[in-house]
N, C-alpha and C positions, 0 to 999 in steps of 0.2 A: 675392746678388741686387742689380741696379742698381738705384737711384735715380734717377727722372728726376724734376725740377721739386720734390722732397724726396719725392716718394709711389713705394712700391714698385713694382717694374715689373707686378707679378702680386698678383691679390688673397688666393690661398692656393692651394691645389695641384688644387682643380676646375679652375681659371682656367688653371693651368702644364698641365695636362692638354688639355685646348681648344685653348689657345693651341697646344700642339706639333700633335692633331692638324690644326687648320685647317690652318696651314704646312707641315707634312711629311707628311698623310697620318695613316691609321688605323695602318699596319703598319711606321709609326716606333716604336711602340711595345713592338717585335719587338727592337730594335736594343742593342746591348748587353750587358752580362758580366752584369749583374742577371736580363733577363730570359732568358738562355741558359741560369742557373742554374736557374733556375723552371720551365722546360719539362726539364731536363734532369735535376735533381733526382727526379724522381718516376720517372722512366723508369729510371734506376739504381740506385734503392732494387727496387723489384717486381722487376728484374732477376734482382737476388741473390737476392731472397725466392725466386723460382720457381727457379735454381739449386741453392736449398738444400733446396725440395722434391723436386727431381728426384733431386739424389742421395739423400737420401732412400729414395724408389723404387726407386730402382737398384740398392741397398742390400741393400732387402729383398725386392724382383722378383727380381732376377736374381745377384745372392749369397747369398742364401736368407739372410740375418742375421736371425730375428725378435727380436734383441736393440736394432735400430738405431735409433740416435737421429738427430736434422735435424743440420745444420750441419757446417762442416769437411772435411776429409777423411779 
């Protein structure tokens, strides 16, 4: 963080928050590997989960296993 005049530029991270969106906007805060991770995390986890339900299903739908357990193939 700069220094101007010896006092921080930001008073703590409300202020770094404010301070970006007045300057760039609310959907600067879109921007980046941080929050691409964050939208993108959750969408790739439930993915698999619903993948490992389906097979699953498919499992014991439609290859008759009633022995079948989740996950794998």
């Amino acid at each position: 963080m700069k220094m101007i005049d010896g006092k921080p530029e930001y008073k703590g991270a409300l202020d770094v928050l404010g301070s970006v969106i007045r300057k760039e906007g609310f959907f600067s805060l879109w921007k980046g590997f941080t929050p691409y991770y964050m939208r993108l995390g959750p969408h790739t986890v439930l993915t698999f989960i619903f993948l490992e339900q389906m097979n699953l299903m498919y499992k014991k739908h439609v290859l008759g296993d009633s022995s079948a357990k989740g996950g794998g193939l």
